[in-house]
C-alpha positions as CSV (number, residue, x, y, z in Angstrom):
1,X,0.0,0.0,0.0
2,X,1.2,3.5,-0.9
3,X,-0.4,6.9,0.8
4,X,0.0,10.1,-0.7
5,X,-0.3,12.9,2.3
6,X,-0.6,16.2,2.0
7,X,1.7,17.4,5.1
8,X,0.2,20.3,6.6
9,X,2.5,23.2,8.1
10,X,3.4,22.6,11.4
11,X,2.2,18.3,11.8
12,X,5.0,16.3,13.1
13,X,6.2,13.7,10.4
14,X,5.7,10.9,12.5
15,X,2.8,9.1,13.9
16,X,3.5,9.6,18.2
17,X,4.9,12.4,19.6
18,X,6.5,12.0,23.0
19,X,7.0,15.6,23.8
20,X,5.3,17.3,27.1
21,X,3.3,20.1,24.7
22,X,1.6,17.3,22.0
23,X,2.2,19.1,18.9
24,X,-0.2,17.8,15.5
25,X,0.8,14.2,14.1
26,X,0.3,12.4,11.2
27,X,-2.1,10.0,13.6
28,X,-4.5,12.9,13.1
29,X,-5.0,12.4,9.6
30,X,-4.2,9.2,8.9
31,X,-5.8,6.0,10.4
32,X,-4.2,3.8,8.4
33,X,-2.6,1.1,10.4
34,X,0.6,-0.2,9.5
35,X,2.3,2.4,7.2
36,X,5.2,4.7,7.6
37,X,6.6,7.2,6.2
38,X,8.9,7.2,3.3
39,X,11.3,9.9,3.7
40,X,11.5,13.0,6.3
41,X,9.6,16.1,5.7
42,X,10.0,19.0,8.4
43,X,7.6,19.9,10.6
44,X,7.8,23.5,9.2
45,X,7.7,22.3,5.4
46,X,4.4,21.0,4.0
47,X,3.4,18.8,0.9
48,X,3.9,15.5,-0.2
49,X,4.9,12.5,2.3
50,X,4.7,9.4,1.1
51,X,3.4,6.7,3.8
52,X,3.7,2.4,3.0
53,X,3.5,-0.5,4.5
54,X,6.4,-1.9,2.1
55,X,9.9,-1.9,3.4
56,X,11.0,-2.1,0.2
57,X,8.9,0.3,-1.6
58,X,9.9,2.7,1.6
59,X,13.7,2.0,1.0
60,X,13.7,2.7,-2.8
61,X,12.0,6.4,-1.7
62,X,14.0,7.4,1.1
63,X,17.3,6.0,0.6
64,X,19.8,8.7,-1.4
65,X,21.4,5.5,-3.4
66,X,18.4,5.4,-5.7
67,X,18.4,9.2,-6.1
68,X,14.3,9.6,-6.5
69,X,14.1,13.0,-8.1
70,X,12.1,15.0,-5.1
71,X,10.6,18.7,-6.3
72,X,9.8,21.5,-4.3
73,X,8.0,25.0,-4.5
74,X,9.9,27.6,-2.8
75,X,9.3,31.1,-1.7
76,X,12.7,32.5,-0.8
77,X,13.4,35.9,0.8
78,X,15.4,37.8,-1.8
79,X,15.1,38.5,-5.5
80,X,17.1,35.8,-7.7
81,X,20.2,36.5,-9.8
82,X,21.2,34.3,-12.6
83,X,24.2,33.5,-10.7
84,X,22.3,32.3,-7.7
85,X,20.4,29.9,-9.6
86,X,23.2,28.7,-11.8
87,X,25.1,27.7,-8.5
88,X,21.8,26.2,-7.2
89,X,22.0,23.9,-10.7
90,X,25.9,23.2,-10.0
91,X,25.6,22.0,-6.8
92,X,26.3,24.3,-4.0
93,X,29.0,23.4,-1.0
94,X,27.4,22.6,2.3
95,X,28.3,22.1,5.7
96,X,28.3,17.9,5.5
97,X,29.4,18.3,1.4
98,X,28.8,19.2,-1.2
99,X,24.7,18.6,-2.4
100,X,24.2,16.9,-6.0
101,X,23.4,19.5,-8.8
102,X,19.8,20.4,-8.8
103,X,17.2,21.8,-11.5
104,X,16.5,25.3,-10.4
105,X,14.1,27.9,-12.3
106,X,12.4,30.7,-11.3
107,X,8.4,30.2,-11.7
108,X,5.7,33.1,-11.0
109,X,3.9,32.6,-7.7
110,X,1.8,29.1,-7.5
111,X,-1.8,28.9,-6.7
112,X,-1.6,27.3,-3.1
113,X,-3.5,27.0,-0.3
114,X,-3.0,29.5,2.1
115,X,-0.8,28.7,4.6
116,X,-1.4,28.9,8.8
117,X,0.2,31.0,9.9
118,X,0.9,33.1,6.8
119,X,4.3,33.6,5.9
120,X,5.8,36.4,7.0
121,X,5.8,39.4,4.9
122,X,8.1,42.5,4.5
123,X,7.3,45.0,2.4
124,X,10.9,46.2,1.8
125,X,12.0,42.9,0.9
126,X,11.1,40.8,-2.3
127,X,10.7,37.6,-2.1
128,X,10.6,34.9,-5.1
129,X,9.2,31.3,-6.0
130,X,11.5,28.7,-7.4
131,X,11.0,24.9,-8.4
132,X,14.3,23.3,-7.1
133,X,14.6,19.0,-8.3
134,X,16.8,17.2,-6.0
135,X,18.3,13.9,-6.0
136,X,19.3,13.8,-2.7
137,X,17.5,14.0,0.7
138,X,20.2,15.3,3.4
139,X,18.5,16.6,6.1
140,X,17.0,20.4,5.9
141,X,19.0,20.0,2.4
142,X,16.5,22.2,0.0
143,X,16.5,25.1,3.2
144,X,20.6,25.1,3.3
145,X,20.8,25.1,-0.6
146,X,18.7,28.4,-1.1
147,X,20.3,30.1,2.6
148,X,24.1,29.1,1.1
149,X,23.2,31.0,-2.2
150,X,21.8,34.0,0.0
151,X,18.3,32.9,-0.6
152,X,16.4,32.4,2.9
153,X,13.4,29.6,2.7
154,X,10.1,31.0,4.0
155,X,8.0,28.6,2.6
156,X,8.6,24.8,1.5
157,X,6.2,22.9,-0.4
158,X,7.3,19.4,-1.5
159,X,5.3,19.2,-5.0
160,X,6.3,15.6,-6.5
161,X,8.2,12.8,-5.7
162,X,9.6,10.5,-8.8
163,X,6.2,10.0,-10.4
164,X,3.9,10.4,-7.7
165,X,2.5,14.4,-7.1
166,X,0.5,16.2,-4.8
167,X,-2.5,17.1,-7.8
168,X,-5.9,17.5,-6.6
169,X,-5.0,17.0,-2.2
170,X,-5.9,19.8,0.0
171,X,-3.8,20.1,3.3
172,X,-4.8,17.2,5.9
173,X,-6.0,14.5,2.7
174,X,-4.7,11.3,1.5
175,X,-5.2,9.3,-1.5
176,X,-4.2,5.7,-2.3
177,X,-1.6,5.6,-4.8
178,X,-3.0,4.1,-8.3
Protein backbone atom coordinates (compact mmCIF):
# COMPACT_ATOMS: atom_id res chain seq x y z
CA UNK A 1 0.00 0.00 0.00
CA UNK A 2 1.16 3.45 -0.85
CA UNK A 3 -0.43 6.95 0.79
CA UNK A 4 -0.01 10.07 -0.70
CA UNK A 5 -0.34 12.94 2.32
CA UNK A 6 -0.64 16.22 2.00
CA UNK A 7 1.70 17.41 5.11
CA UNK A 8 0.22 20.33 6.55
CA UNK A 9 2.47 23.24 8.10
CA UNK A 10 3.37 22.59 11.36
CA UNK A 11 2.25 18.31 11.80
CA UNK A 12 4.97 16.33 13.10
CA UNK A 13 6.23 13.67 10.41
CA UNK A 14 5.74 10.92 12.53
CA UNK A 15 2.77 9.15 13.92
CA UNK A 16 3.47 9.59 18.19
CA UNK A 17 4.86 12.43 19.60
CA UNK A 18 6.49 12.05 23.03
CA UNK A 19 7.03 15.57 23.82
CA UNK A 20 5.27 17.30 27.07
CA UNK A 21 3.33 20.07 24.74
CA UNK A 22 1.59 17.35 22.00
CA UNK A 23 2.20 19.14 18.90
CA UNK A 24 -0.21 17.77 15.52
CA UNK A 25 0.81 14.24 14.10
CA UNK A 26 0.29 12.43 11.21
CA UNK A 27 -2.07 9.96 13.59
CA UNK A 28 -4.49 12.86 13.09
CA UNK A 29 -5.03 12.35 9.55
CA UNK A 30 -4.19 9.19 8.89
CA UNK A 31 -5.78 6.05 10.41
CA UNK A 32 -4.19 3.80 8.40
CA UNK A 33 -2.63 1.10 10.38
CA UNK A 34 0.62 -0.20 9.49
CA UNK A 35 2.28 2.37 7.22
CA UNK A 36 5.24 4.69 7.61
CA UNK A 37 6.64 7.21 6.24
CA UNK A 38 8.90 7.15 3.34
CA UNK A 39 11.31 9.87 3.65
CA UNK A 40 11.46 12.98 6.26
CA UNK A 41 9.60 16.12 5.67
CA UNK A 42 10.05 18.97 8.41
CA UNK A 43 7.57 19.88 10.62
CA UNK A 44 7.77 23.46 9.19
CA UNK A 45 7.66 22.28 5.35
CA UNK A 46 4.38 21.03 4.00
CA UNK A 47 3.36 18.77 0.95
CA UNK A 48 3.91 15.52 -0.23
CA UNK A 49 4.85 12.50 2.31
CA UNK A 50 4.68 9.37 1.09
CA UNK A 51 3.41 6.66 3.81
CA UNK A 52 3.70 2.35 2.99
CA UNK A 53 3.55 -0.48 4.55
CA UNK A 54 6.41 -1.86 2.14
CA UNK A 55 9.90 -1.90 3.36
CA UNK A 56 11.03 -2.11 0.24
CA UNK A 57 8.89 0.28 -1.57
CA UNK A 58 9.93 2.71 1.60
CA UNK A 59 13.72 1.96 0.96
CA UNK A 60 13.74 2.68 -2.80
CA UNK A 61 12.03 6.37 -1.74
CA UNK A 62 14.02 7.38 1.08
CA UNK A 63 17.26 6.05 0.55
CA UNK A 64 19.75 8.74 -1.36
CA UNK A 65 21.44 5.46 -3.40
CA UNK A 66 18.36 5.45 -5.74
CA UNK A 67 18.41 9.21 -6.11
CA UNK A 68 14.25 9.62 -6.55
CA UNK A 69 14.13 12.95 -8.14
CA UNK A 70 12.06 15.05 -5.10
CA UNK A 71 10.56 18.72 -6.34
CA UNK A 72 9.80 21.46 -4.29
CA UNK A 73 7.98 24.98 -4.45
CA UNK A 74 9.88 27.58 -2.79
CA UNK A 75 9.31 31.06 -1.66
CA UNK A 76 12.67 32.49 -0.77
CA UNK A 77 13.40 35.89 0.75
CA UNK A 78 15.37 37.75 -1.84
CA UNK A 79 15.09 38.48 -5.47
CA UNK A 80 17.08 35.81 -7.68
CA UNK A 81 20.16 36.52 -9.84
CA UNK A 82 21.21 34.30 -12.63
CA UNK A 83 24.22 33.52 -10.67
CA UNK A 84 22.33 32.28 -7.66
CA UNK A 85 20.43 29.88 -9.61
CA UNK A 86 23.24 28.73 -11.81
CA UNK A 87 25.11 27.73 -8.53
CA UNK A 88 21.80 26.24 -7.22
CA UNK A 89 22.02 23.86 -10.67
CA UNK A 90 25.86 23.16 -10.03
CA UNK A 91 25.61 22.02 -6.82
CA UNK A 92 26.35 24.32 -4.00
CA UNK A 93 28.99 23.38 -1.00
CA UNK A 94 27.45 22.57 2.29
CA UNK A 95 28.31 22.14 5.72
CA UNK A 96 28.29 17.92 5.50
CA UNK A 97 29.41 18.31 1.42
CA UNK A 98 28.77 19.18 -1.16
CA UNK A 99 24.75 18.56 -2.42
CA UNK A 100 24.21 16.87 -6.03
CA UNK A 101 23.40 19.51 -8.75
CA UNK A 102 19.84 20.39 -8.83
CA UNK A 103 17.24 21.82 -11.52
CA UNK A 104 16.45 25.28 -10.39
CA UNK A 105 14.06 27.88 -12.25
CA UNK A 106 12.42 30.70 -11.34
CA UNK A 107 8.37 30.15 -11.72
CA UNK A 108 5.66 33.07 -11.00
CA UNK A 109 3.94 32.62 -7.74
CA UNK A 110 1.84 29.13 -7.50
CA UNK A 111 -1.84 28.88 -6.70
CA UNK A 112 -1.58 27.27 -3.07
CA UNK A 113 -3.51 26.98 -0.33
CA UNK A 114 -2.97 29.47 2.09
CA UNK A 115 -0.81 28.71 4.62
CA UNK A 116 -1.41 28.92 8.82
CA UNK A 117 0.20 31.02 9.90
CA UNK A 118 0.95 33.06 6.78
CA UNK A 119 4.28 33.58 5.94
CA UNK A 120 5.78 36.42 7.04
CA UNK A 121 5.83 39.41 4.92
CA UNK A 122 8.09 42.49 4.51
CA UNK A 123 7.33 44.98 2.40
CA UNK A 124 10.85 46.22 1.83
CA UNK A 125 11.97 42.90 0.94
CA UNK A 126 11.11 40.80 -2.27
CA UNK A 127 10.66 37.63 -2.12
CA UNK A 128 10.57 34.89 -5.10
CA UNK A 129 9.20 31.31 -6.04
CA UNK A 130 11.54 28.68 -7.42
CA UNK A 131 10.96 24.95 -8.45
CA UNK A 132 14.32 23.26 -7.07
CA UNK A 133 14.61 19.01 -8.32
CA UNK A 134 16.82 17.19 -5.97
CA UNK A 135 18.30 13.89 -5.96
CA UNK A 136 19.26 13.79 -2.67
CA UNK A 137 17.47 13.98 0.68
CA UNK A 138 20.16 15.27 3.35
CA UNK A 139 18.52 16.64 6.14
CA UNK A 140 16.97 20.42 5.87
CA UNK A 141 18.99 20.03 2.39
CA UNK A 142 16.52 22.16 0.04
CA UNK A 143 16.49 25.09 3.23
CA UNK A 144 20.63 25.12 3.32
CA UNK A 145 20.75 25.05 -0.56
CA UNK A 146 18.72 28.41 -1.05
CA UNK A 147 20.26 30.12 2.61
CA UNK A 148 24.05 29.06 1.07
CA UNK A 149 23.17 30.96 -2.24
CA UNK A 150 21.75 34.00 0.00
CA UNK A 151 18.35 32.92 -0.60
CA UNK A 152 16.44 32.37 2.90
CA UNK A 153 13.41 29.61 2.75
CA UNK A 154 10.10 31.02 3.98
CA UNK A 155 8.02 28.56 2.59
CA UNK A 156 8.56 24.80 1.50
CA UNK A 157 6.17 22.93 -0.42
CA UNK A 158 7.31 19.42 -1.47
CA UNK A 159 5.29 19.17 -5.04
CA UNK A 160 6.30 15.60 -6.51
CA UNK A 161 8.17 12.76 -5.73
CA UNK A 162 9.57 10.50 -8.75
CA UNK A 163 6.22 9.95 -10.36
CA UNK A 164 3.86 10.40 -7.68
CA UNK A 165 2.48 14.42 -7.15
CA UNK A 166 0.52 16.23 -4.81
CA UNK A 167 -2.47 17.14 -7.79
CA UNK A 168 -5.92 17.55 -6.62
CA UNK A 169 -4.97 16.95 -2.19
CA UNK A 170 -5.89 19.82 -0.04
CA UNK A 171 -3.75 20.07 3.25
CA UNK A 172 -4.83 17.18 5.85
CA UNK A 173 -6.03 14.52 2.71
CA UNK A 174 -4.73 11.35 1.53
CA UNK A 175 -5.21 9.28 -1.47
CA UNK A 176 -4.19 5.74 -2.32
CA UNK A 177 -1.61 5.62 -4.79
CA UNK A 178 -3.00 4.05 -8.27
Amino acid sequence: MLILLNKPYGVLPQFTDQSADPRPTLADYVKVKGVYPAGRLDMDSEGLLLLTDDGRLQARISDPKHKMEKTYLVQVEGAPDAAQLAALAKGVLLKDGPALPAQAELIAPPDLWPRDPPVRVRKTVPDAWLRLTIREGRNRQVRRMTAAVGLPTLRLVRWQVGAWTLDGLAPGEWRAAD
